[in-house]
Each structure stands twice: as structure tokens, then as C-alpha cells.
KOLKOLVO-180843 format. One record per residue (C-alpha): z, y, x; residue number from 1. Coordinates in Angstrom, 3 decimals, m for minus. Example, Ala and Ser with C-alpha at 12.3 -4.5 7.8 and 13.67 -1.06 7.14 Angstrom:
2
c3, c2, c1, pos
7.800, m4.500, 12.300, 1
7.140, m1.060, 13.670, 2
This chain:
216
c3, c2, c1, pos
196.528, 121.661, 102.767, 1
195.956, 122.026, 106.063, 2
193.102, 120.453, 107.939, 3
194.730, 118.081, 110.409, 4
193.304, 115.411, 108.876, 5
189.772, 116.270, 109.663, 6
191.075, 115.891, 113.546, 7
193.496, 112.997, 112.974, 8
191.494, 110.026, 112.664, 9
194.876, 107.728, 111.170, 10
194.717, 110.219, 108.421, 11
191.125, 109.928, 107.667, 12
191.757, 106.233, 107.344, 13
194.718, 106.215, 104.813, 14
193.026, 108.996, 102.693, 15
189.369, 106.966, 103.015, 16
190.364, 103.357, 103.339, 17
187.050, 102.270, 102.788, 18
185.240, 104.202, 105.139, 19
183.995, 102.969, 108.777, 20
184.641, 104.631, 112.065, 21
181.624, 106.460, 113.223, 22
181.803, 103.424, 116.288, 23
181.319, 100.748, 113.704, 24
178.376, 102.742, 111.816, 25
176.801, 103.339, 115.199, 26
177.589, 99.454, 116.056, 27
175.441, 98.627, 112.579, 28
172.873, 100.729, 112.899, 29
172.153, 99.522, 116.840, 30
172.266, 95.813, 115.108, 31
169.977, 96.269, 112.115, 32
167.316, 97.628, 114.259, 33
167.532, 95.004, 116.925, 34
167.436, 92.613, 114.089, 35
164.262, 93.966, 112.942, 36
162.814, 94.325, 116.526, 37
163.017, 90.579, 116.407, 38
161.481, 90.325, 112.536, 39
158.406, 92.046, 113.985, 40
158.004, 90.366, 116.715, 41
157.809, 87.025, 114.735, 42
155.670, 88.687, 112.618, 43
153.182, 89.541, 114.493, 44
151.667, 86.539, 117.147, 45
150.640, 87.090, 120.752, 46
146.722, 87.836, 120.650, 47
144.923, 84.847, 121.801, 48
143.460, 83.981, 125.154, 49
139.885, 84.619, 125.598, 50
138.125, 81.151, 125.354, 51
135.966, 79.974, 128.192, 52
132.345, 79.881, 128.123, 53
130.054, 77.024, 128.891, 54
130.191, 76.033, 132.513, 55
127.142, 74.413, 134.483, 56
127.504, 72.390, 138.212, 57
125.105, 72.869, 140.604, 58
125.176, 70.186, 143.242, 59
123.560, 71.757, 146.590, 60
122.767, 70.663, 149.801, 61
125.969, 73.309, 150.584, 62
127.919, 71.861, 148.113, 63
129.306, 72.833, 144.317, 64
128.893, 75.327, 142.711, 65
130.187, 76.159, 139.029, 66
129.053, 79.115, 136.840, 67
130.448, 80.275, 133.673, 68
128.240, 81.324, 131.343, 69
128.467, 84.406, 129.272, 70
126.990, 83.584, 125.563, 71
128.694, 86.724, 123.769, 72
127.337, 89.125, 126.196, 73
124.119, 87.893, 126.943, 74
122.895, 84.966, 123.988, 75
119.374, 84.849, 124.419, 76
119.146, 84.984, 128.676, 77
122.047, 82.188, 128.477, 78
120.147, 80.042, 125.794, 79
117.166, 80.319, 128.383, 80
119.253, 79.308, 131.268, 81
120.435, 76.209, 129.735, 82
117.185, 75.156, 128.295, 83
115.936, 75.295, 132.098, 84
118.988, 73.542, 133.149, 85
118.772, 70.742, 130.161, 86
115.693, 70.568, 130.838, 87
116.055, 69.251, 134.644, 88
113.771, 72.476, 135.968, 89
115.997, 73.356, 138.626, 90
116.362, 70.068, 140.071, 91
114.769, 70.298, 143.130, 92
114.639, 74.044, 143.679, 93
115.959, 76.113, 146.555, 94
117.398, 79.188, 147.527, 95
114.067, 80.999, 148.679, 96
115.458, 84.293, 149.220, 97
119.074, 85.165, 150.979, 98
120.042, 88.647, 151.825, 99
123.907, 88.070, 153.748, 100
125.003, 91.492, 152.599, 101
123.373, 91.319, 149.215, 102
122.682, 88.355, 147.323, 103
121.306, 84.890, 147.255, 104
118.473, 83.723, 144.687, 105
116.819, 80.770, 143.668, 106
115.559, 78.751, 140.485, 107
112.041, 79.237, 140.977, 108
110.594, 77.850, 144.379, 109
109.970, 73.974, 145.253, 110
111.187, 73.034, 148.778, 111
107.696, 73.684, 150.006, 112
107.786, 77.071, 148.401, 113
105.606, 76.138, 145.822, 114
106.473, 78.583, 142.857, 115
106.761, 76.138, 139.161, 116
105.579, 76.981, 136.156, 117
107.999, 78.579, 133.563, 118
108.147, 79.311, 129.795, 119
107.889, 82.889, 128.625, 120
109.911, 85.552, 129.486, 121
113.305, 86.782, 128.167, 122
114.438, 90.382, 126.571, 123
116.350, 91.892, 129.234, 124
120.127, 92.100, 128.262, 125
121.303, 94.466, 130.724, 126
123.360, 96.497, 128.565, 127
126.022, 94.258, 128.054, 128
128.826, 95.624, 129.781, 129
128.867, 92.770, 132.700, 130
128.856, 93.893, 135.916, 131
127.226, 92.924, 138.961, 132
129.867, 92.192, 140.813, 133
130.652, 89.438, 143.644, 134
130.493, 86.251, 142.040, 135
128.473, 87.601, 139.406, 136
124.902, 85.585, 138.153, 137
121.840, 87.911, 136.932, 138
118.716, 87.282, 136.401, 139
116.256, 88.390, 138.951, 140
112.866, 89.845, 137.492, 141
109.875, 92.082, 138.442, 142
109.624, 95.167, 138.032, 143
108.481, 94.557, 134.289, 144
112.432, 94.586, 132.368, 145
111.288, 92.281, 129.997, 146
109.933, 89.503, 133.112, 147
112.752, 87.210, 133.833, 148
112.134, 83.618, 133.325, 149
114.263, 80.783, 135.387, 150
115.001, 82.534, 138.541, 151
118.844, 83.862, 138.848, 152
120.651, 85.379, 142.025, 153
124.104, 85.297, 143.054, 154
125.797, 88.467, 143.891, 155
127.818, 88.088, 147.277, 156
128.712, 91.604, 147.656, 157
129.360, 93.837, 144.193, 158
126.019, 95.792, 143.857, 159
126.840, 98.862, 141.073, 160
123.593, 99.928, 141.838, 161
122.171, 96.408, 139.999, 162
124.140, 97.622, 136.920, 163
122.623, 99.509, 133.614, 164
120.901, 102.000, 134.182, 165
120.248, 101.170, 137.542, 166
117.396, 102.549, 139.759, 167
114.865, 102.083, 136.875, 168
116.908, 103.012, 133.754, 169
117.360, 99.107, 133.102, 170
119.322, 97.125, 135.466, 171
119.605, 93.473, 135.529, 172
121.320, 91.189, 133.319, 173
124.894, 89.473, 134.229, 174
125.022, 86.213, 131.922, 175
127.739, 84.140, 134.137, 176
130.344, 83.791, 136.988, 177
131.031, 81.842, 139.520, 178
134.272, 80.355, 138.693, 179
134.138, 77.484, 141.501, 180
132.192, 77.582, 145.252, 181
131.955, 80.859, 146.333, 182
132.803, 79.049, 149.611, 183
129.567, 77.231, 149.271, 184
127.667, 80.291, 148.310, 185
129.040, 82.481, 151.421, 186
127.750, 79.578, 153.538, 187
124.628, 79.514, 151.897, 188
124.348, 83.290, 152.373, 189
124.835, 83.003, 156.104, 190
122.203, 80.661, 156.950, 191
119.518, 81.853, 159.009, 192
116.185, 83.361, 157.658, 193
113.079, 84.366, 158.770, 194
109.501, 84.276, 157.825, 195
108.048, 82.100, 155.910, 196
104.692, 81.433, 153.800, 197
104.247, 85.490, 154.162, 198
107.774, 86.059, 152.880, 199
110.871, 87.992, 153.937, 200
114.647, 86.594, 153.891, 201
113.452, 82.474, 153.714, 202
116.247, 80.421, 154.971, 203
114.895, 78.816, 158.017, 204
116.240, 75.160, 156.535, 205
116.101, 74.712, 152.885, 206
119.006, 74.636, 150.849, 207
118.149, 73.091, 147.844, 208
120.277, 72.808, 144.441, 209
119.913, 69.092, 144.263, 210
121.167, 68.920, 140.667, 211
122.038, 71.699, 137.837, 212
123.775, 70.352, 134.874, 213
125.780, 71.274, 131.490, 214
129.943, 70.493, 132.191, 215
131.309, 68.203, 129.489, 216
């Protein structure tokens, strides 16, 4: 016998009847792996969104200004912060030191500059892979690591040179972001400063945070 039949594909089919064309093997194969594309996919869910963290309002004499808090990166400086903010402390308080190309801070100062009392210090949680970026809240400290109580700043500019290690081999700690108002806090960082009660970058006018409280 000759082989024609391995070039003669009506051949092949009358001596195989039962066997497919290599089109409709190709076809099935294409369609059983599509159909188990789609299996996995159904098998295995989207990853879910990161949740949200606690959000506090600050009412200013600017306006608002909401900050998201950071509880998984920085537990114990957050658990401060809202304490002080439950707690009505920075009711009252102003933004004592602006620095237009750097950052704004507050938390600590009366309108009178009168510094208030505070509760212990907090463990520095620098090394928490937040950055201090614009937007970015940190807590402001001596130079002691382990110092920071209730004051905070506001980055307006990102500062990499804030970040861990930093200058000191510490840094300063990120714990939140400002999620609504940086409108209010680039006005607030424009204001004029001067001198005042012997210091440095003291807005001329007070710009107090009239109210600081938990979102619900």
C-alpha cells in the first residue's frame, strides 16, 4: 500500500471514522482552557480594598480639615492622638509655628502662646514605612526620639529628609493623612509670620483649630 492516504485527508477519514481533524482537536483544546481560565477566575476572588482608618475633623479658623489616621502603622502614637483629641486638648490650640516651604505645626500652644500641659511621652514609631510626604501628619518632637506628646505638623511640601533614618538615625513618625483641606492647610501655610514671644515662624494672626473631633 502506498501512502497516499497519509496526504489525502478523505482517506484518513474513511479508514479512521472516528478520528477528529487536527482543526477540531485544536478547536477543543483552545475551549477547555478558556473554560478553565474562567473556573479560576471564579475561584479565586478579587483581593479586598484596604479599609479606611479612623478619620478626625478639625474645625479652624481656615476652615476643615480631615486626617486619616494610620492605626496599623503607628498604634500607640495614634491611640495618643485620639486620647488628646477625645479628650478636648486641642480645642483651643493654634498653629504656632508655619514654615510655607516646609510644614505647619500645632497642638501644643494656647492662643496666647501659652504652652499646656501634656501626658507622657510616646515611643517613637518612625519605622513604619509612612512617609513624610505632602499631606502627611507626624509627630513633631525634640531632639529626644522618644519626646513627642500632643504636638503634630502637617507636611506641605514632601520632606524625605523627615523619613527613617533621617538626620539623627530616627526620623519622625507619620500616623495620618490629610484626606480633606489641604486647601485650608496651604492657606494656613501662607499666612504671614514673624516674631513672637522670642520665637521664629509665629503667624502674625492666630489661626486656631477651634474644634478637633473623632468622625462617626
Amino acid at each position: 500500500m502506498t501512502d497516499t492516504w497519509h496526504r489525502d485527508p478523505t482517506m484518513r477519514r474513511r479508514l479512521f471514522p472516528g478520528l477528529p481533524s487536527r482543526r477540531r482537536i485544536c478547536r477543543a483544546i483552545a475551549l477547555t482552557a478558556f473554560a478553565c481560565g474562567l473556573q479560576a477566575q471564579a475561584a479565586d476572588p478579587a483581593p479586598a480594598a484596604p479599609s479606611a482608618g479612623p478619620r478626625v475633623v478639625m474645625e479652624t479658623s481656615q476652615g476643615r480639615i480631615v486626617i486619616e489616621l494610620a492605626p496599623d502603622r503607628a498604634p500607640r502614637t495614634v491611640a495618643n492622638f485620639q486620647q488628646y483629641v477625645n479628650e478636648g486638648f486641642y480645642d483651643g490650640t493654634v498653629f504656632h509655628r508655619v514654615i510655607g516651604n516646609f510644614m505647619i505645626q500645632g497642638g501644643g500652644f494656647t492662643a496666647d502662646l501659652v504652652q499646656k500641659p501634656t501626658r507622657a511621652p510616646v515611643p517613637i514609631e518612625s519605622r513604619n514605612g509612612l512617609r513624610n510626604v505632602r499631606g502627611a501628619v507626624s509627630m513633631a518632637r525634640t531632639s529626644d526620639p522618644n519626646s513627642a506628646t500632643a504636638q503634630f505638623f502637617v507636611n506641605v511640601v514632601d520632606n524625605p529628609n523627615l523619613d527613617y533614618p533621617s538626620f539623627d538615625g530616627y526620623g519622625y513618625t507619620v500616623f495620618g493623612q490629610v484626606v480633606e483641606g489641604m486647601e485650608v492647610v496651604d492657606k494656613i501655610r501662607a499666612v504671614p509670620t514673624g516674631r513672637r514671644n522670642g520665637n521664629d515662624n509665629v503667624p502674625l494672626s492666630s489661626v486656631t483649630i477651634k474644634t478637633a473631633r473623632q468622625a462617626k
